[in-house]
mmCIF file of the N, C-alpha and C atoms, coordinates in Angstrom:
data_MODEL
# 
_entry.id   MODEL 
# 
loop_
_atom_site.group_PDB 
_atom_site.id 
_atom_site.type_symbol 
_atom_site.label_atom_id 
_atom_site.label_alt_id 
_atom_site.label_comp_id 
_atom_site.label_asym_id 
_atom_site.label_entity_id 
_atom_site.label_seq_id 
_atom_site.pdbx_PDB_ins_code 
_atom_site.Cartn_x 
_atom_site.Cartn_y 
_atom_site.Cartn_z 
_atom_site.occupancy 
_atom_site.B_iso_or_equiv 
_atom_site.pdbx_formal_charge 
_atom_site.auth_seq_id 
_atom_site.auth_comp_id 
_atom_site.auth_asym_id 
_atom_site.auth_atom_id 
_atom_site.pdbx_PDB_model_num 
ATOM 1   N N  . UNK A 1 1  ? -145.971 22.679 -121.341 1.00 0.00 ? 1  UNK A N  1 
ATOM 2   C CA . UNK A 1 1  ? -146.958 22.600 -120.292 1.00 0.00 ? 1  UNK A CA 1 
ATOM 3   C C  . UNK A 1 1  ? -148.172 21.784 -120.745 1.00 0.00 ? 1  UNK A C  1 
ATOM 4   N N  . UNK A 1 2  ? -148.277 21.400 -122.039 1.00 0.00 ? 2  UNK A N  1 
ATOM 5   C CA . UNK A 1 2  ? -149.599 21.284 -122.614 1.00 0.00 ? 2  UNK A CA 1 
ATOM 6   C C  . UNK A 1 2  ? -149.499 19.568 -122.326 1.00 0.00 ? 2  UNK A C  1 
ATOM 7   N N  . UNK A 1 3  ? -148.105 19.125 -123.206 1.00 0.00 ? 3  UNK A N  1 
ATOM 8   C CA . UNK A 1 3  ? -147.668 18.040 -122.702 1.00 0.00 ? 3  UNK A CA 1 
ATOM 9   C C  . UNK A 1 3  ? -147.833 17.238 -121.416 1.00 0.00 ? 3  UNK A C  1 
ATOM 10  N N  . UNK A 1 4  ? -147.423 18.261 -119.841 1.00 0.00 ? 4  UNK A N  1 
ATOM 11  C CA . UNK A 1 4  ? -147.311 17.608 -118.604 1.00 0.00 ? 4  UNK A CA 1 
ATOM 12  C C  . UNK A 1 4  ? -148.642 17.728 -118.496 1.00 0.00 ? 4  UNK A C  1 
ATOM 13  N N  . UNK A 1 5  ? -149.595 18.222 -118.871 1.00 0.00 ? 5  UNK A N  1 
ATOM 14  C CA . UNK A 1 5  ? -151.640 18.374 -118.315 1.00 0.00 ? 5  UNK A CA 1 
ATOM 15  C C  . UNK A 1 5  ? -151.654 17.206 -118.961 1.00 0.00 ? 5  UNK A C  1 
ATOM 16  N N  . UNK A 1 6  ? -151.220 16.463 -120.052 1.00 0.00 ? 6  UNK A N  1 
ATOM 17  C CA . UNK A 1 6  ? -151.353 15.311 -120.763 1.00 0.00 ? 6  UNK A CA 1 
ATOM 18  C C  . UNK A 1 6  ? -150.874 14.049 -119.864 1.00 0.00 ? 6  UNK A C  1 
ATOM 19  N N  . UNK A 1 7  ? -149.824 14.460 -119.827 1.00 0.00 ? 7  UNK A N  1 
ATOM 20  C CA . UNK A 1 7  ? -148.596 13.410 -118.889 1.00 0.00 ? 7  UNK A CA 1 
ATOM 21  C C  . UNK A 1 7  ? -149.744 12.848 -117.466 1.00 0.00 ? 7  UNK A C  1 
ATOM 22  N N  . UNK A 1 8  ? -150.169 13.925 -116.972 1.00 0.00 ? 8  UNK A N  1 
ATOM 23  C CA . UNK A 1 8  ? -151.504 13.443 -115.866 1.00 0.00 ? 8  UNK A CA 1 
ATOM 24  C C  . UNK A 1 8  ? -152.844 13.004 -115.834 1.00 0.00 ? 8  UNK A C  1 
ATOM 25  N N  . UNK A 1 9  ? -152.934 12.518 -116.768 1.00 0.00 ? 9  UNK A N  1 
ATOM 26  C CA . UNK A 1 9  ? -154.311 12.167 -117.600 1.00 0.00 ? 9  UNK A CA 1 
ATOM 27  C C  . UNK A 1 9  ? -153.947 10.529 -117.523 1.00 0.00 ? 9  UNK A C  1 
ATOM 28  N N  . UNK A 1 10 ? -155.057 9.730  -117.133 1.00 0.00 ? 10 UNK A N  1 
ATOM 29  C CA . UNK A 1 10 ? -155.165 8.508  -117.668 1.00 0.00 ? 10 UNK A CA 1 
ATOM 30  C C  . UNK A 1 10 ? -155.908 8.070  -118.502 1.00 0.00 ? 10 UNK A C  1 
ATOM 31  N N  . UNK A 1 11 ? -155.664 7.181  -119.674 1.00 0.00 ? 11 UNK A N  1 
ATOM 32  C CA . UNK A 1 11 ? -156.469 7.287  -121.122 1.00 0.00 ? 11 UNK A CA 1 
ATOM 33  C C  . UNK A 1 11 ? -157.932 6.191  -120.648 1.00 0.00 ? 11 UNK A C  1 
ATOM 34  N N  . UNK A 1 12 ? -157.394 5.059  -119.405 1.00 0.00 ? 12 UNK A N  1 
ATOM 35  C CA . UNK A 1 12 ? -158.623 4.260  -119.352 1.00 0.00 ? 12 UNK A CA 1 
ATOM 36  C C  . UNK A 1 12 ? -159.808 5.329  -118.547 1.00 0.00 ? 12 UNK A C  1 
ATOM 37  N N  . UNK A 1 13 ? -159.191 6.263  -117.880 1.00 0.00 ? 13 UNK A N  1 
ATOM 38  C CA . UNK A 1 13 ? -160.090 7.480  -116.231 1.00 0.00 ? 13 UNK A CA 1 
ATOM 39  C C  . UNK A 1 13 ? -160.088 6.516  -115.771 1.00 0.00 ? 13 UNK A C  1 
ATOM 40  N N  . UNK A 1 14 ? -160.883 6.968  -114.938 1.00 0.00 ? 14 UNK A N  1 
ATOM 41  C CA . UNK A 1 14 ? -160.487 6.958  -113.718 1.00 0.00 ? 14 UNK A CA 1 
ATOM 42  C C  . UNK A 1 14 ? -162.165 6.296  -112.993 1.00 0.00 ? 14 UNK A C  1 
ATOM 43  N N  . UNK A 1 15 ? -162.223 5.706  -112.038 1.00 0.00 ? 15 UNK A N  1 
ATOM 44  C CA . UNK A 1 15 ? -163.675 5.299  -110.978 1.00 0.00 ? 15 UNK A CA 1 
ATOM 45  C C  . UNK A 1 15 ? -164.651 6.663  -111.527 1.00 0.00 ? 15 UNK A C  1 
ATOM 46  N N  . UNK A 1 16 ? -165.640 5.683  -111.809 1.00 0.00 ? 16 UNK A N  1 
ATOM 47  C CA . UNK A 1 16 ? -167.143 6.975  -112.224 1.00 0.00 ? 16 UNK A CA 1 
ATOM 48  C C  . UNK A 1 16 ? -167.313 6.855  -113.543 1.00 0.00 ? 16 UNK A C  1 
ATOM 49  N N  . UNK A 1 17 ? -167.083 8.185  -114.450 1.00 0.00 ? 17 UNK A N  1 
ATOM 50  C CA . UNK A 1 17 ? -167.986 8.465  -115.405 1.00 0.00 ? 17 UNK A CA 1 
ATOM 51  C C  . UNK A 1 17 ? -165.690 8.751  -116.091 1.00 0.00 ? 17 UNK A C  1 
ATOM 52  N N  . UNK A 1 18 ? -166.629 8.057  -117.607 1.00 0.00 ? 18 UNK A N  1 
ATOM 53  C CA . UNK A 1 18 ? -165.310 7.426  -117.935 1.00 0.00 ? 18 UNK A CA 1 
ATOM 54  C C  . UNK A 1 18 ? -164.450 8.638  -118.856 1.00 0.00 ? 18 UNK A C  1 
ATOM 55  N N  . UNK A 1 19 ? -165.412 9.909  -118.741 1.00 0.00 ? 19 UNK A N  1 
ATOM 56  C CA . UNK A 1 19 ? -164.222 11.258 -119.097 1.00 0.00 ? 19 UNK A CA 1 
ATOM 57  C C  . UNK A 1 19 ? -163.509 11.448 -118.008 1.00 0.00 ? 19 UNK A C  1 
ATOM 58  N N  . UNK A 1 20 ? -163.281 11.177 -116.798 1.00 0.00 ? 20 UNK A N  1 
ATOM 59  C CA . UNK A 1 20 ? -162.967 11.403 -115.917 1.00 0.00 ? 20 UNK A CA 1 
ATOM 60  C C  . UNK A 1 20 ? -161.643 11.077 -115.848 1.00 0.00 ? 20 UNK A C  1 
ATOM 61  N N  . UNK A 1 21 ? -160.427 11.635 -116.241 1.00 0.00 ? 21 UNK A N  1 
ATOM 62  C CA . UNK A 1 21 ? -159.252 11.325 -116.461 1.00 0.00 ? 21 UNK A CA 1 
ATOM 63  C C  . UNK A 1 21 ? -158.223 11.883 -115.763 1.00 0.00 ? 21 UNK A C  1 
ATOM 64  N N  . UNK A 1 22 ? -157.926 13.051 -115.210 1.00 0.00 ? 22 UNK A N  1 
ATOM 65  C CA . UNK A 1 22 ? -157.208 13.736 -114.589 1.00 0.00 ? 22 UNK A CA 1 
ATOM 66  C C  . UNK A 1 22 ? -156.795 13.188 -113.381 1.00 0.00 ? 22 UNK A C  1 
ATOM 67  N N  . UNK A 1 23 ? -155.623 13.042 -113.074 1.00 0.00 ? 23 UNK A N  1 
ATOM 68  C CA . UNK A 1 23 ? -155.483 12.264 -111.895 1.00 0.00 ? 23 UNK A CA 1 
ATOM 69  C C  . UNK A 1 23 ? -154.981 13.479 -110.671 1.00 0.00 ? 23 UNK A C  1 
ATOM 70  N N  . UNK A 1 24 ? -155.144 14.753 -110.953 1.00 0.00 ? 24 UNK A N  1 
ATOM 71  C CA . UNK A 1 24 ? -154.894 15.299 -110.328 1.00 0.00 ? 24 UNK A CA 1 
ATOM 72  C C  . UNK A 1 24 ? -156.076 16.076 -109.391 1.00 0.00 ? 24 UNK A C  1 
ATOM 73  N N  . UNK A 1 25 ? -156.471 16.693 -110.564 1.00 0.00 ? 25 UNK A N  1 
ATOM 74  C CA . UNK A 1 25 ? -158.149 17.505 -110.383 1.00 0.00 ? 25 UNK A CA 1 
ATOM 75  C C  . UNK A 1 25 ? -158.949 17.056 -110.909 1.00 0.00 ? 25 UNK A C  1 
ATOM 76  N N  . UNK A 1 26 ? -160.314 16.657 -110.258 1.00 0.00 ? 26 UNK A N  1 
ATOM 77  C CA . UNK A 1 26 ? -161.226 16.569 -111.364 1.00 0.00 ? 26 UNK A CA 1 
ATOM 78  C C  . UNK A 1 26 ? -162.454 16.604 -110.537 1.00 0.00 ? 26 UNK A C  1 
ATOM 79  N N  . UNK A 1 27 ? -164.019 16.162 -111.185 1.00 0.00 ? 27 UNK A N  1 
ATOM 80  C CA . UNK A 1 27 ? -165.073 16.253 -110.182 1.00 0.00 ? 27 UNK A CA 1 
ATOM 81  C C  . UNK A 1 27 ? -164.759 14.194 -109.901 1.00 0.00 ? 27 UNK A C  1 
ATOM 82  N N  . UNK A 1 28 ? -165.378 14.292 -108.093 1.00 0.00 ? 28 UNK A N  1 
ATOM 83  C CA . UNK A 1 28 ? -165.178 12.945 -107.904 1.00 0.00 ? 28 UNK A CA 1 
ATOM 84  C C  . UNK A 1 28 ? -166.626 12.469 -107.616 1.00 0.00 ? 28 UNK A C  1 
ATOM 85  N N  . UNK A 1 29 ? -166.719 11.265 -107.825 1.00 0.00 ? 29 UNK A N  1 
ATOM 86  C CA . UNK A 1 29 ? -167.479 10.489 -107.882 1.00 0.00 ? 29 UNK A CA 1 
ATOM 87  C C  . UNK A 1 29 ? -168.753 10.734 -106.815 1.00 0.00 ? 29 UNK A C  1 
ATOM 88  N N  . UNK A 1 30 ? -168.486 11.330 -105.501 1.00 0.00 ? 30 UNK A N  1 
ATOM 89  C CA . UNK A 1 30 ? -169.974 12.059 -104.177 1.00 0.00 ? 30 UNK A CA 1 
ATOM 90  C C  . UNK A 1 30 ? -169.988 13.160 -104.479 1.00 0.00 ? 30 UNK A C  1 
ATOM 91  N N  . UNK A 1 31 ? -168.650 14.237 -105.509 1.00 0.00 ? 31 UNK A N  1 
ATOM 92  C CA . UNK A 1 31 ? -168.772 15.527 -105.213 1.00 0.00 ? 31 UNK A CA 1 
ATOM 93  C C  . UNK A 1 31 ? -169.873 16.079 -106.028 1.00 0.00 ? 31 UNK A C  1 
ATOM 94  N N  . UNK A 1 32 ? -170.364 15.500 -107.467 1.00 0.00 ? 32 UNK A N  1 
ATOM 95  C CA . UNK A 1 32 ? -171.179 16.543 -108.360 1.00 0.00 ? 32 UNK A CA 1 
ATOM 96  C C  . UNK A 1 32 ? -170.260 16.955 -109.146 1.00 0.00 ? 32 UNK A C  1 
ATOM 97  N N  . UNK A 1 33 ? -170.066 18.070 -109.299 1.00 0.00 ? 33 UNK A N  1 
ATOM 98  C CA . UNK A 1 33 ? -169.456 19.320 -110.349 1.00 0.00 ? 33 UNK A CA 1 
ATOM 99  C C  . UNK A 1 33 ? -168.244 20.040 -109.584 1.00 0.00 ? 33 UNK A C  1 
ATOM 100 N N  . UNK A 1 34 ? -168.343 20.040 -108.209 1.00 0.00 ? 34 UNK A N  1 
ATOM 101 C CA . UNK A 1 34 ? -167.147 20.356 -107.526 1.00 0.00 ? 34 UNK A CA 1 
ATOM 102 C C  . UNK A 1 34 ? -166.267 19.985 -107.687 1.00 0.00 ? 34 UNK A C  1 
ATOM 103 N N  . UNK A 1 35 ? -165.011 20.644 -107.806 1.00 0.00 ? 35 UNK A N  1 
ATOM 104 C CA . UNK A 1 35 ? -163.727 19.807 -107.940 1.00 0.00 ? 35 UNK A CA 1 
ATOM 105 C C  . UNK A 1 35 ? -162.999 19.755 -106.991 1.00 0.00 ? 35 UNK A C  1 
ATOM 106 N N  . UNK A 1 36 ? -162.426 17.873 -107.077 1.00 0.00 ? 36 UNK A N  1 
ATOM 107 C CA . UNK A 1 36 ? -162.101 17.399 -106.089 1.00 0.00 ? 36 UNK A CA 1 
ATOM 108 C C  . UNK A 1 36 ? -160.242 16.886 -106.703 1.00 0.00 ? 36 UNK A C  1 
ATOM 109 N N  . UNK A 1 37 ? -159.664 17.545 -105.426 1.00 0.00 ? 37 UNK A N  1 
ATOM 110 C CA . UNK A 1 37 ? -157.971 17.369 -105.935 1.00 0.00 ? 37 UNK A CA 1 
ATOM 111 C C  . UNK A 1 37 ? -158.115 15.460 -105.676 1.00 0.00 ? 37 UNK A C  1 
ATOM 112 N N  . UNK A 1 38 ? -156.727 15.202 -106.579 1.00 0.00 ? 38 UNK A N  1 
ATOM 113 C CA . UNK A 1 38 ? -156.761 13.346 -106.228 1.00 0.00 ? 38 UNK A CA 1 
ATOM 114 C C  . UNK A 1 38 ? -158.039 13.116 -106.420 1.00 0.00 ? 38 UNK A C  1 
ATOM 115 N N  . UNK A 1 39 ? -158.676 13.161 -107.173 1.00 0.00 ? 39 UNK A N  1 
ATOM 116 C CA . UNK A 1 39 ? -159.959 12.414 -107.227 1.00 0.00 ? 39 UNK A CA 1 
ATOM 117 C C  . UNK A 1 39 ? -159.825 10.890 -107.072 1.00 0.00 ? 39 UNK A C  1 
ATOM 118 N N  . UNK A 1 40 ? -159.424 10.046 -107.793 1.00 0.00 ? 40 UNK A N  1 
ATOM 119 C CA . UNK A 1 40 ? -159.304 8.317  -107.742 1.00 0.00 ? 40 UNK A CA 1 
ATOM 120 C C  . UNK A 1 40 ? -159.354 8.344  -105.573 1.00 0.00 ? 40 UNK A C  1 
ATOM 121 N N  . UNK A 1 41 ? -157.720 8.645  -105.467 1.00 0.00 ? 41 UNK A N  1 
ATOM 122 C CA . UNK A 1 41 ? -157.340 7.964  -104.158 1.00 0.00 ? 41 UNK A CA 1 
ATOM 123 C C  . UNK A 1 41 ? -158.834 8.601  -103.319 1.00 0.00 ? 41 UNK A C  1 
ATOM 124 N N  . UNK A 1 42 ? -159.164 9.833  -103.320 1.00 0.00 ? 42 UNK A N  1 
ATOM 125 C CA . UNK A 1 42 ? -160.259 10.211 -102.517 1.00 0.00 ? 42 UNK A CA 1 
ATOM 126 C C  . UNK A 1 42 ? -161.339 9.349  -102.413 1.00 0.00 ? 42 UNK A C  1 
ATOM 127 N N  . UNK A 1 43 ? -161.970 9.264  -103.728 1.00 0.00 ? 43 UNK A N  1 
ATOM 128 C CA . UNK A 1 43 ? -163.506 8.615  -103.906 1.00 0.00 ? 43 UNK A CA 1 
ATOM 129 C C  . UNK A 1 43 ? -162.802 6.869  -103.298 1.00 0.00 ? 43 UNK A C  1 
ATOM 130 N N  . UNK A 1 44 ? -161.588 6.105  -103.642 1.00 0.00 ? 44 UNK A N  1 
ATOM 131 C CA . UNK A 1 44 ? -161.634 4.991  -103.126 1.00 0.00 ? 44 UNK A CA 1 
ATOM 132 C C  . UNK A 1 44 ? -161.226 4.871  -101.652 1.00 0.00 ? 44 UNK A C  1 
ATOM 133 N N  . UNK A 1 45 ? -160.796 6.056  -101.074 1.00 0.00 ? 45 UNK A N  1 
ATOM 134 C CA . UNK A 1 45 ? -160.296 6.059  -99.336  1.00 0.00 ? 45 UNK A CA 1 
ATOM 135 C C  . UNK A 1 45 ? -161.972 6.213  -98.815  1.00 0.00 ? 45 UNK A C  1 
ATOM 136 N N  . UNK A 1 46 ? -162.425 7.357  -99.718  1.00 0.00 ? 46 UNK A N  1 
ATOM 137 C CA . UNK A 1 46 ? -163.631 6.938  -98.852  1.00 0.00 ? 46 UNK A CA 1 
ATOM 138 C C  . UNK A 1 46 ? -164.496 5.552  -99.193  1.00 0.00 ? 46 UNK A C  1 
ATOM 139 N N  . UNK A 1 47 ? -164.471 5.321  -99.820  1.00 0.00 ? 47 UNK A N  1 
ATOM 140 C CA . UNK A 1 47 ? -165.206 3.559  -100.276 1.00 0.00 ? 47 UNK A CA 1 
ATOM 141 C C  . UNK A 1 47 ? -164.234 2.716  -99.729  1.00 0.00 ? 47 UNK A C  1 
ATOM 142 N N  . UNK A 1 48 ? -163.299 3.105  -99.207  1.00 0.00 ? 48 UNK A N  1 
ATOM 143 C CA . UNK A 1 48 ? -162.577 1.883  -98.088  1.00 0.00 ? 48 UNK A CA 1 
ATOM 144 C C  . UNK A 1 48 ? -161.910 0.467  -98.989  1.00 0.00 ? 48 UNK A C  1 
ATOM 145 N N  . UNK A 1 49 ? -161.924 1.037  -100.345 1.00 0.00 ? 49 UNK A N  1 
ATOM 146 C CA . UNK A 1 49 ? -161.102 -0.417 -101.233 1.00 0.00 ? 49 UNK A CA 1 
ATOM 147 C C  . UNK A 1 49 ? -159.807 0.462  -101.592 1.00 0.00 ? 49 UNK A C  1 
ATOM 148 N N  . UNK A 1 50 ? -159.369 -0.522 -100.520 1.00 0.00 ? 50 UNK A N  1 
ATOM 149 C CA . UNK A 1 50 ? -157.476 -0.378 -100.446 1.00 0.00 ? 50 UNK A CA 1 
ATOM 150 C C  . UNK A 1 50 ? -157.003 -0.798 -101.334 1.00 0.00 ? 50 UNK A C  1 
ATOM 151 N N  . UNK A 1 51 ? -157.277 -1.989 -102.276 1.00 0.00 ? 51 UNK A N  1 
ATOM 152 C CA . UNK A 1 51 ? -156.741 -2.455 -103.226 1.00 0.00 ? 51 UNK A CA 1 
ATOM 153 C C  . UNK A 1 51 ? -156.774 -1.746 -104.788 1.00 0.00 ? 51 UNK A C  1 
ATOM 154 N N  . UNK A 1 52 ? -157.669 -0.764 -104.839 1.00 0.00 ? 52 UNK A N  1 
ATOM 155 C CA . UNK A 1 52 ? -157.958 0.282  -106.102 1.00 0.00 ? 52 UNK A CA 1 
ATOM 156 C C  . UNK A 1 52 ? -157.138 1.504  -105.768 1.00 0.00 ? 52 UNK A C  1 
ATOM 157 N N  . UNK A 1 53 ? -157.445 1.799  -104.090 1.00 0.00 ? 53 UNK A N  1 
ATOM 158 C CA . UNK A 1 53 ? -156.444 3.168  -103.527 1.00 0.00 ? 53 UNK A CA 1 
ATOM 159 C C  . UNK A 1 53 ? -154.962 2.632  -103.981 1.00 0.00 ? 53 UNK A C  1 
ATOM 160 N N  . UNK A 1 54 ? -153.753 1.332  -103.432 1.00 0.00 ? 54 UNK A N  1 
ATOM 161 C CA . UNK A 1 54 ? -153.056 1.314  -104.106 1.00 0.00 ? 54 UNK A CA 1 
ATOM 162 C C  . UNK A 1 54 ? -152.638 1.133  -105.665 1.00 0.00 ? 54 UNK A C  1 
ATOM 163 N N  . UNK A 1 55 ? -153.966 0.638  -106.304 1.00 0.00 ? 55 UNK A N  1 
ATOM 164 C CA . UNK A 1 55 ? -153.784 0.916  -108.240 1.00 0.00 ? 55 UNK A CA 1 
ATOM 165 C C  . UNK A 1 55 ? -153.637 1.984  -108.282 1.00 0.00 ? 55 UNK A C  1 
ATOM 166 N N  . UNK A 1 56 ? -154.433 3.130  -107.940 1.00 0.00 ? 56 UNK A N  1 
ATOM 167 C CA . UNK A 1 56 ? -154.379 4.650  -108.512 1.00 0.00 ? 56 UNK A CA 1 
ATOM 168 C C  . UNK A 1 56 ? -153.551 5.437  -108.079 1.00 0.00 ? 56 UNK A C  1 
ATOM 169 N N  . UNK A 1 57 ? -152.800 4.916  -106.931 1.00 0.00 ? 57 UNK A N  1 
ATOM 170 C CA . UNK A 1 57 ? -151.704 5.760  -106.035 1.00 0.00 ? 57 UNK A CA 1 
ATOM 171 C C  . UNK A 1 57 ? -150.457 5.347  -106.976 1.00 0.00 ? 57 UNK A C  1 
ATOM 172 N N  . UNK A 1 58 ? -150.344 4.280  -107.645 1.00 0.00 ? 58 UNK A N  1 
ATOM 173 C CA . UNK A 1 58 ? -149.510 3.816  -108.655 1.00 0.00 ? 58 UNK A CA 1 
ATOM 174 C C  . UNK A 1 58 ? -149.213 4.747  -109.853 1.00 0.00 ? 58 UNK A C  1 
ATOM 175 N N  . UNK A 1 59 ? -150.734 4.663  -110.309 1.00 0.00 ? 59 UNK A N  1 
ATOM 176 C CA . UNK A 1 59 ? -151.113 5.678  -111.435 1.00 0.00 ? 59 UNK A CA 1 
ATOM 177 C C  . UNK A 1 59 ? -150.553 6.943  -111.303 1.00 0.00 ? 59 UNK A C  1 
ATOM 178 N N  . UNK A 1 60 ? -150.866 7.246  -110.182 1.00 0.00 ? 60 UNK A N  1 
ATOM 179 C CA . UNK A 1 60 ? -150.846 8.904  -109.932 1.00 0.00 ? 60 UNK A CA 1 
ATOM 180 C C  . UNK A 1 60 ? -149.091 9.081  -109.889 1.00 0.00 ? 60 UNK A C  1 
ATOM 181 N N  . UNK A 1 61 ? -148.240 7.907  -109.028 1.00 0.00 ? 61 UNK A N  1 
ATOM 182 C CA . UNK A 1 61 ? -146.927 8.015  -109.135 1.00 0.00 ? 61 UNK A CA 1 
ATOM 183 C C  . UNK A 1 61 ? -146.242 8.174  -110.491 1.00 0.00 ? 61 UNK A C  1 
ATOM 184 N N  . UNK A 1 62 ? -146.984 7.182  -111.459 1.00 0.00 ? 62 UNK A N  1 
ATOM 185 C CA . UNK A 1 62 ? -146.214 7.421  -112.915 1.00 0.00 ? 62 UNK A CA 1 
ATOM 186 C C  . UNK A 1 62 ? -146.990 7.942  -113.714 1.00 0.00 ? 62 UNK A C  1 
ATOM 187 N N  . UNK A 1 63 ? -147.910 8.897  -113.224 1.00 0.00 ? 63 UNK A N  1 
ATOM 188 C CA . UNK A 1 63 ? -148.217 10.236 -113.946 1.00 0.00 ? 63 UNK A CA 1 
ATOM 189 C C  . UNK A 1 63 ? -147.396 11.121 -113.540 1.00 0.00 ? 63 UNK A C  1 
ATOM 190 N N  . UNK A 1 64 ? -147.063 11.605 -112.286 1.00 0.00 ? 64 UNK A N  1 
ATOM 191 C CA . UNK A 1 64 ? -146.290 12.649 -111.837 1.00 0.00 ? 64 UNK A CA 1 
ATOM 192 C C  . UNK A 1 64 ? -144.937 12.223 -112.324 1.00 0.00 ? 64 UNK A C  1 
ATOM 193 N N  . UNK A 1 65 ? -144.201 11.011 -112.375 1.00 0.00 ? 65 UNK A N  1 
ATOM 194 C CA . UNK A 1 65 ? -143.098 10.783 -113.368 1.00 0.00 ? 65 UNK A CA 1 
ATOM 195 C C  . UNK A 1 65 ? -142.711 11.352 -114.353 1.00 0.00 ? 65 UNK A C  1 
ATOM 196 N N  . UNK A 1 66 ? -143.577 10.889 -115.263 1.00 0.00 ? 66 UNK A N  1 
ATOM 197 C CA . UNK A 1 66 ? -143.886 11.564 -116.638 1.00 0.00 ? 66 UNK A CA 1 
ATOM 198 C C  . UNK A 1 66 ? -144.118 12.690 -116.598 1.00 0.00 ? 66 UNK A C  1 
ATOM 199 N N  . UNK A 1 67 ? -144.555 13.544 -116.105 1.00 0.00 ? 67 UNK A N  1 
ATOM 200 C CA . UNK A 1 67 ? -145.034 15.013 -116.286 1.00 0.00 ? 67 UNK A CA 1 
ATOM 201 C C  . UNK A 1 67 ? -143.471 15.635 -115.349 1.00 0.00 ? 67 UNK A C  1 
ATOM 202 N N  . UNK A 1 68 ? -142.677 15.332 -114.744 1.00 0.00 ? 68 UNK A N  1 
ATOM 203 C CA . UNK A 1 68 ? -141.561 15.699 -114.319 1.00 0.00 ? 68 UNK A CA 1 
ATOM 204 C C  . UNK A 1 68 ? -140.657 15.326 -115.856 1.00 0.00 ? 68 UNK A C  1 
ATOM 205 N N  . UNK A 1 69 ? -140.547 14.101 -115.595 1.00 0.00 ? 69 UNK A N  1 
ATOM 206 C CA . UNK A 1 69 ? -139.376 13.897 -116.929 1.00 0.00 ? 69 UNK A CA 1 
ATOM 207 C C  . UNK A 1 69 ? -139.833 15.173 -118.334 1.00 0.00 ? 69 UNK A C  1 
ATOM 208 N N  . UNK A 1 70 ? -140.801 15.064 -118.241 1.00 0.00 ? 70 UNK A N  1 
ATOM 209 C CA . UNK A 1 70 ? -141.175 16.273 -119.284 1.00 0.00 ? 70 UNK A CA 1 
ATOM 210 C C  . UNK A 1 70 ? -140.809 17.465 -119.419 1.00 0.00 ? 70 UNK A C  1 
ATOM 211 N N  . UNK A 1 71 ? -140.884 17.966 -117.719 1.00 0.00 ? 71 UNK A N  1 
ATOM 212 C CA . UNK A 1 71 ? -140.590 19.082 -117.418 1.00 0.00 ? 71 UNK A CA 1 
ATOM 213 C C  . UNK A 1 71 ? -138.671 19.377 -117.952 1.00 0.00 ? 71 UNK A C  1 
ATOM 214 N N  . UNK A 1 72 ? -138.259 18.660 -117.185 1.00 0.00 ? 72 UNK A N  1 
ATOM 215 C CA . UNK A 1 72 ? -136.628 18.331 -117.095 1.00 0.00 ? 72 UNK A CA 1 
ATOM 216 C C  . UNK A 1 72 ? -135.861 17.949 -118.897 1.00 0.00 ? 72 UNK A C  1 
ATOM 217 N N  . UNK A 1 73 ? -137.138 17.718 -119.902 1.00 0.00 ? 73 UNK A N  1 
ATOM 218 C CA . UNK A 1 73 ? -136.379 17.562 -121.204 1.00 0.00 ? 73 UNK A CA 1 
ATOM 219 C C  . UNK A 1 73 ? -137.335 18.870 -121.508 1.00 0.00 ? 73 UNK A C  1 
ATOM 220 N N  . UNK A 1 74 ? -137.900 19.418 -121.421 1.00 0.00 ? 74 UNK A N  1 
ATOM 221 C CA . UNK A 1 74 ? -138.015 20.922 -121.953 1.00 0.00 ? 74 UNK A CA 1 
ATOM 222 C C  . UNK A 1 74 ? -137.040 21.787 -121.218 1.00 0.00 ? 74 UNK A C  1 
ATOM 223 N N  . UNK A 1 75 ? -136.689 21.689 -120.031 1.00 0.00 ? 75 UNK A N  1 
ATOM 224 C CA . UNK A 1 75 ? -136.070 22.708 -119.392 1.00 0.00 ? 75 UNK A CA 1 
ATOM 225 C C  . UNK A 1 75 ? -134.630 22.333 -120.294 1.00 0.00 ? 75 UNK A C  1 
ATOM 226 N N  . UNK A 1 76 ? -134.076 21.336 -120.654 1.00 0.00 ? 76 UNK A N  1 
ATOM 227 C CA . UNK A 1 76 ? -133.005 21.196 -121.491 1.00 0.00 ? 76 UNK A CA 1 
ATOM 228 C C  . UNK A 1 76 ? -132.457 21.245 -122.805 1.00 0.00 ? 76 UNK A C  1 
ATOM 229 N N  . UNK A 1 77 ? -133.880 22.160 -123.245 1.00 0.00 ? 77 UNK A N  1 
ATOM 230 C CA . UNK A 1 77 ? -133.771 22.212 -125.131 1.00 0.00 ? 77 UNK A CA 1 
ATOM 231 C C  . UNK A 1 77 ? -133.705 24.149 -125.192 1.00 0.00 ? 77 UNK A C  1 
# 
């Protein structure tokens, strides 16, 4: 499990403040300290740049990849 929280992490983060790595949960860029699910696609749907929403929708696809394939070679040992 420690692995797939890894597997969803991007090492460059993400739009904002550059601990900001989680591509799943994290605080987004209008929220403050609140946490905001999808942070990337959120903060760029609302800033209306389609061209960063499809980079991070990318991201987020081969994070969830990876954190599946992970799942599926632990479930097999």
């Amino acid at each position: 499990m420690i692995r797939q929280e890894r597997d969803l992490t991007q090492a460059k983060g993400l739009p904002g403040p550059p601990v900001v790595q989680h591509m799943i949960y994290s605080t987004g860029i209008l929220s403050g300290y609140s946490v905001e699910t999808l942070p990337a696609l959120t903060d760029m749907v609302t800033e209306g740049d389609w061209a960063k929403v499809r980079n991070y929708q990318a991201l987020l696809h081969n994070s969830l990849t990876t954190a599946t394939n992970t799942a599926r070679t632990a479930a097999r040992r």
